[in-house]
N, CA, C and O atoms as a GROMACS GRO file, in nm:
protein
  260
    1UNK      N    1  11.387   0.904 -14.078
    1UNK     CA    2  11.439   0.784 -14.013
    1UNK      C    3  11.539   0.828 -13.906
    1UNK      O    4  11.632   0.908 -13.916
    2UNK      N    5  11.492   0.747 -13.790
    2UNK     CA    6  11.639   0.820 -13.716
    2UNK      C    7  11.720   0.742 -13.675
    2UNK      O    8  11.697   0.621 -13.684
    3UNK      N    9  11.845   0.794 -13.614
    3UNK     CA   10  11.984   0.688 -13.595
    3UNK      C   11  11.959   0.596 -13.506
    3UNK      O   12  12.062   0.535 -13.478
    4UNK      N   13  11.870   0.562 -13.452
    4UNK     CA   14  11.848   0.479 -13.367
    4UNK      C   15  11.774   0.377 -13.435
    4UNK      O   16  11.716   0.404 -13.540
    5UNK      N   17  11.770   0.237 -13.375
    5UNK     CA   18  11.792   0.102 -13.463
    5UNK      C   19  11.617   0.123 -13.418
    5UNK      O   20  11.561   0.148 -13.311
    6UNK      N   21  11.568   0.100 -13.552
    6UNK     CA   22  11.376   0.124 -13.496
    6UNK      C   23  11.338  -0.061 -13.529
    6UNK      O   24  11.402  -0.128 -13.610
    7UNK      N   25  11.198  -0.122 -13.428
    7UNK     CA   26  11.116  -0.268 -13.508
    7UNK      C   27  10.996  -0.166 -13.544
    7UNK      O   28  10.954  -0.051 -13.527
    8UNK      N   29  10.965  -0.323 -13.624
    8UNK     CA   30  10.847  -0.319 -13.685
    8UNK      C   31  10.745  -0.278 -13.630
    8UNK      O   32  10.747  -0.334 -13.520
    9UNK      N   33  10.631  -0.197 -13.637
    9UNK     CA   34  10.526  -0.132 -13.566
    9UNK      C   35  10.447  -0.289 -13.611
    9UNK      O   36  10.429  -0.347 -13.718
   10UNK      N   37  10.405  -0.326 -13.437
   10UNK     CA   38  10.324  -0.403 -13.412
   10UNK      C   39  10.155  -0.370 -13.409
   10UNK      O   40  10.125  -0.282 -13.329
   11UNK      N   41  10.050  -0.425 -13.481
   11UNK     CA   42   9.942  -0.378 -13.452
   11UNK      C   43   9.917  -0.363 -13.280
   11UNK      O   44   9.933  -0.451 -13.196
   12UNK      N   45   9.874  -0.222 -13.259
   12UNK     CA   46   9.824  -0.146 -13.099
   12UNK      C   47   9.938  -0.075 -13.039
   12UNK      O   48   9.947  -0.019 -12.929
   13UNK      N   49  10.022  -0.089 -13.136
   13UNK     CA   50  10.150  -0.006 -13.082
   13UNK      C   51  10.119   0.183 -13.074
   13UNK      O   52  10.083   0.256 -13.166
   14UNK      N   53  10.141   0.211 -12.966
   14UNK     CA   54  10.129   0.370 -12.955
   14UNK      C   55  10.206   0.433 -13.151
   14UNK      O   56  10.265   0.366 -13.235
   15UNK      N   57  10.177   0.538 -13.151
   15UNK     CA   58  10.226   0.588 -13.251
   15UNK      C   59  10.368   0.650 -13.239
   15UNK      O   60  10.387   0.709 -13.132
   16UNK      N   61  10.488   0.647 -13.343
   16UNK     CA   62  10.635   0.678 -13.330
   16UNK      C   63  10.663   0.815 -13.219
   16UNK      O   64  10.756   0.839 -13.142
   17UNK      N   65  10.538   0.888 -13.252
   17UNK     CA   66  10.601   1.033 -13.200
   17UNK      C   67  10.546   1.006 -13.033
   17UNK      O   68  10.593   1.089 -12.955
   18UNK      N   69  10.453   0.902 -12.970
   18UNK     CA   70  10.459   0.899 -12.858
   18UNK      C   71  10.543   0.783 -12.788
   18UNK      O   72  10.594   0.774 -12.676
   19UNK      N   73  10.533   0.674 -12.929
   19UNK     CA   74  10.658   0.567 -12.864
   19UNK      C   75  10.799   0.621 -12.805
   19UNK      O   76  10.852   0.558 -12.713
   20UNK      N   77  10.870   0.756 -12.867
   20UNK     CA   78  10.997   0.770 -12.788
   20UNK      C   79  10.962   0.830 -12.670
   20UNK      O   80  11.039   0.912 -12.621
   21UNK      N   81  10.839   0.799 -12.608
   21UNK     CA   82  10.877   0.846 -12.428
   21UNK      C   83  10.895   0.699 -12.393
   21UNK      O   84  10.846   0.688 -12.280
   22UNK      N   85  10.934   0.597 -12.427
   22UNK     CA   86  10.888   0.476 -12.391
   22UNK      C   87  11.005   0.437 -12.233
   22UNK      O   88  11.005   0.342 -12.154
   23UNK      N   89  11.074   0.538 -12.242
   23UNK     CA   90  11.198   0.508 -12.151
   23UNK      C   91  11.079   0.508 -12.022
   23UNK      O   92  11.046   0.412 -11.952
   24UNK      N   93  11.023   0.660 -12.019
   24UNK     CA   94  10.920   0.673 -11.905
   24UNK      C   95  10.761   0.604 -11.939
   24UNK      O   96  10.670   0.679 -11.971
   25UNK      N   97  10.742   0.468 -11.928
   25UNK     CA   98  10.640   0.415 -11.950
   25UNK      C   99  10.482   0.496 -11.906
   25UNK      O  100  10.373   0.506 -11.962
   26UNK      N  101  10.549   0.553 -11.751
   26UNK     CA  102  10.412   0.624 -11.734
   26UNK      C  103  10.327   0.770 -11.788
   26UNK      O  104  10.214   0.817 -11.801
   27UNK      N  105  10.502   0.808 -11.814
   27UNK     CA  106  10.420   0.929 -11.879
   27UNK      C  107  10.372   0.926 -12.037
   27UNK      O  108  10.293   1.006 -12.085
   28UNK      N  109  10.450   0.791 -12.129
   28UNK     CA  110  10.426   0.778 -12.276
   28UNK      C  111  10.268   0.730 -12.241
   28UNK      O  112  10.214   0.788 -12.334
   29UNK      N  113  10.185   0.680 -12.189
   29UNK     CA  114  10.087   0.645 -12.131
   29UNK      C  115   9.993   0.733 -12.103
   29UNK      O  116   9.879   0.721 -12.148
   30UNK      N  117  10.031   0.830 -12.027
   30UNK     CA  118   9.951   0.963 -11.983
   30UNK      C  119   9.935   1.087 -12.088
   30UNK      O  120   9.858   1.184 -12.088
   31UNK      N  121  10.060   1.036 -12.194
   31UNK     CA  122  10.039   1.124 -12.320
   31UNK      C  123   9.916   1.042 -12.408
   31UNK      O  124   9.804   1.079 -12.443
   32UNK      N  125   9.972   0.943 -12.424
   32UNK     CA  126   9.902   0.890 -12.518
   32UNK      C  127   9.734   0.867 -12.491
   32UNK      O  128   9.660   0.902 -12.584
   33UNK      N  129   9.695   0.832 -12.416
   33UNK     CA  130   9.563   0.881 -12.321
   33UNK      C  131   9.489   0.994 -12.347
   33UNK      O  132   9.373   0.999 -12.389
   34UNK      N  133   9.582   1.104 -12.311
   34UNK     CA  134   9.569   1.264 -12.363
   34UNK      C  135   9.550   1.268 -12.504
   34UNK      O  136   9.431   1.240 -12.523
   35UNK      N  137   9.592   1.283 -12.584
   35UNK     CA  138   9.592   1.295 -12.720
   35UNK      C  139   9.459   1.196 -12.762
   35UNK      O  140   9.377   1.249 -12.837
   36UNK      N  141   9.440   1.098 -12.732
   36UNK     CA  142   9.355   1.009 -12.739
   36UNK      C  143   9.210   1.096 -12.743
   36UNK      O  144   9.137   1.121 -12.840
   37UNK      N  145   9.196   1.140 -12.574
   37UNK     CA  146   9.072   1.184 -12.576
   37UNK      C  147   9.048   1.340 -12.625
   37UNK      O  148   8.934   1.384 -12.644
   38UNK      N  149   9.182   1.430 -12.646
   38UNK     CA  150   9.192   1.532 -12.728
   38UNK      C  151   9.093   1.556 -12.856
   38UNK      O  152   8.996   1.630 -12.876
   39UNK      N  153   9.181   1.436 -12.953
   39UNK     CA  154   9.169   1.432 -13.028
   39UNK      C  155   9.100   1.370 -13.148
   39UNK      O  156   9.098   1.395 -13.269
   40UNK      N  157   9.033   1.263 -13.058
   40UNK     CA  158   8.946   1.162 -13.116
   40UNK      C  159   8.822   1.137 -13.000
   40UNK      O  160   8.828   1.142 -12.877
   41UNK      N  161   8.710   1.110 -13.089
   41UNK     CA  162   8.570   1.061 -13.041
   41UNK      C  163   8.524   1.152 -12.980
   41UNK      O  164   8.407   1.120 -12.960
   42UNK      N  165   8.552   1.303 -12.911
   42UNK     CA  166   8.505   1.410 -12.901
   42UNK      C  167   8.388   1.447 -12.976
   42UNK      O  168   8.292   1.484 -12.907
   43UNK      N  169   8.373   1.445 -13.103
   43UNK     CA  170   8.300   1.481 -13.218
   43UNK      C  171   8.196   1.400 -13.279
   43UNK      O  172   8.178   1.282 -13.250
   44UNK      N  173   8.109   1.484 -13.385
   44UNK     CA  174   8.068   1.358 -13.421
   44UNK      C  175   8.097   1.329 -13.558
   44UNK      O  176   8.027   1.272 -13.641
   45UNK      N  177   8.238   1.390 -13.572
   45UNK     CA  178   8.271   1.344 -13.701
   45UNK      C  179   8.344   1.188 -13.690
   45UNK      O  180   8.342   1.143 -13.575
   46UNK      N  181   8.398   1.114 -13.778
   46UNK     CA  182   8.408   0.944 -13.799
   46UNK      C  183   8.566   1.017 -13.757
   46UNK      O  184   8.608   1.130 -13.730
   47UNK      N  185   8.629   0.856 -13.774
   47UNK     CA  186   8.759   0.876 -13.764
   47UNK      C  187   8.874   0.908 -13.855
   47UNK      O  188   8.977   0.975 -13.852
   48UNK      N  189   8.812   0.835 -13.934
   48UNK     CA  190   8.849   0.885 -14.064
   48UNK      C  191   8.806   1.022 -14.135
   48UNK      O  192   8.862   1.053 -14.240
   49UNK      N  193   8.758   1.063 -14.108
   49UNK     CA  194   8.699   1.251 -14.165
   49UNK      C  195   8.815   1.309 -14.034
   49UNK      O  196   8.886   1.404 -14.064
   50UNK      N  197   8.825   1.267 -13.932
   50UNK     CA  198   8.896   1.337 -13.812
   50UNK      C  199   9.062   1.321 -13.855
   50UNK      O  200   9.139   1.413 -13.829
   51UNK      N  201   9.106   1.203 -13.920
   51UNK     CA  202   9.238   1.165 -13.946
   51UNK      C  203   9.258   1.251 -14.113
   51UNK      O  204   9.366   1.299 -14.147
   52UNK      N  205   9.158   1.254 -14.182
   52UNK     CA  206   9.179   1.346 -14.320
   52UNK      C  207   9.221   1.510 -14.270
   52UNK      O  208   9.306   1.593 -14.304
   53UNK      N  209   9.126   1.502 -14.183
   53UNK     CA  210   9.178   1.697 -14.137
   53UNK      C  211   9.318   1.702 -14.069
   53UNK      O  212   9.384   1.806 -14.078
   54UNK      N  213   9.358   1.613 -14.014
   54UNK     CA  214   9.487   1.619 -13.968
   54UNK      C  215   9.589   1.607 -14.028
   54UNK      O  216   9.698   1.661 -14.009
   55UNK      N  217   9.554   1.528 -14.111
   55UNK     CA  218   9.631   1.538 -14.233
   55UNK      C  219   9.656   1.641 -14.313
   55UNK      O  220   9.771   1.675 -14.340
   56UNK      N  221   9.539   1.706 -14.363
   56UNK     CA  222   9.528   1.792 -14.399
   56UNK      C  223   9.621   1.940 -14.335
   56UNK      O  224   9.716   1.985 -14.400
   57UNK      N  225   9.584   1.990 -14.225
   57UNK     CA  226   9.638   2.058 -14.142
   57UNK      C  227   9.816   2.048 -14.110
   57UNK      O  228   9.887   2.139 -14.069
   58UNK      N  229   9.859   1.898 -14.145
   58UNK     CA  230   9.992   1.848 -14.054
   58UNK      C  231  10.020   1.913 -14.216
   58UNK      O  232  10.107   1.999 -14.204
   59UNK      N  233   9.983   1.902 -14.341
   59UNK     CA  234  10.021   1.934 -14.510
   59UNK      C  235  10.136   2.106 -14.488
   59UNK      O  236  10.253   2.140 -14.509
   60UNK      N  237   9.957   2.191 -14.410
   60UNK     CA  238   9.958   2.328 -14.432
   60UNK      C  239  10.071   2.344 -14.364
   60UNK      O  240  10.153   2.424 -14.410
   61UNK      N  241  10.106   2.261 -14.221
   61UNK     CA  242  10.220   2.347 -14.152
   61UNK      C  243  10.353   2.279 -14.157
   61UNK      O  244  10.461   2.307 -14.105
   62UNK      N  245  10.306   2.166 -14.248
   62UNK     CA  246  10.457   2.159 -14.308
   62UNK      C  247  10.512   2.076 -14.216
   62UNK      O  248  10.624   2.091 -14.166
   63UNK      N  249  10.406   1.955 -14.186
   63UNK     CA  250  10.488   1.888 -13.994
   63UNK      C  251  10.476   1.754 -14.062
   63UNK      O  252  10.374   1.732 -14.127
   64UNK      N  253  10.578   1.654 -14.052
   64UNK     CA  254  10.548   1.508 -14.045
   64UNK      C  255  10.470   1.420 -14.043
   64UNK      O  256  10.450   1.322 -14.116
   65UNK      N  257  10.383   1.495 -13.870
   65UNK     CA  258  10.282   1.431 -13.796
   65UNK      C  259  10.173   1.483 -13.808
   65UNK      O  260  10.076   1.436 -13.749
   0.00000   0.00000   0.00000
């Protein structure tokens, strides 16, 4: 949690770790975009098999996200 006063995640809201660029709208945008096509629908695995490995992976290195 951090010291800063957080709302409620609205459904379509970018995710926390790209919402704090929000100061710079265009670049939280140009990230989020990025990561987008990075990381999803590339494959032909589902989204869910794609969000288990990340999970998985975020476990091994011990990351939050």
């Amino acid at each position: 949690m951090s010291w800063i006063r957080e709302t409620e995640p609205k459904s379509g809201d970018p995710p926390p770790v790209i919402k704090v660029m929000s100061i710079n709208p265009k670049a939280m945008e140009s990230v989020l975009n990025l990561s987008q096509a990075l990381f999803f629908g590339g494959s032909n695995l589902t989204r869910v098999q794609e969000e288990a490995i990340a999970t998985v992976v975020s476990v091994i290195n011990k990351c939050r996200y």
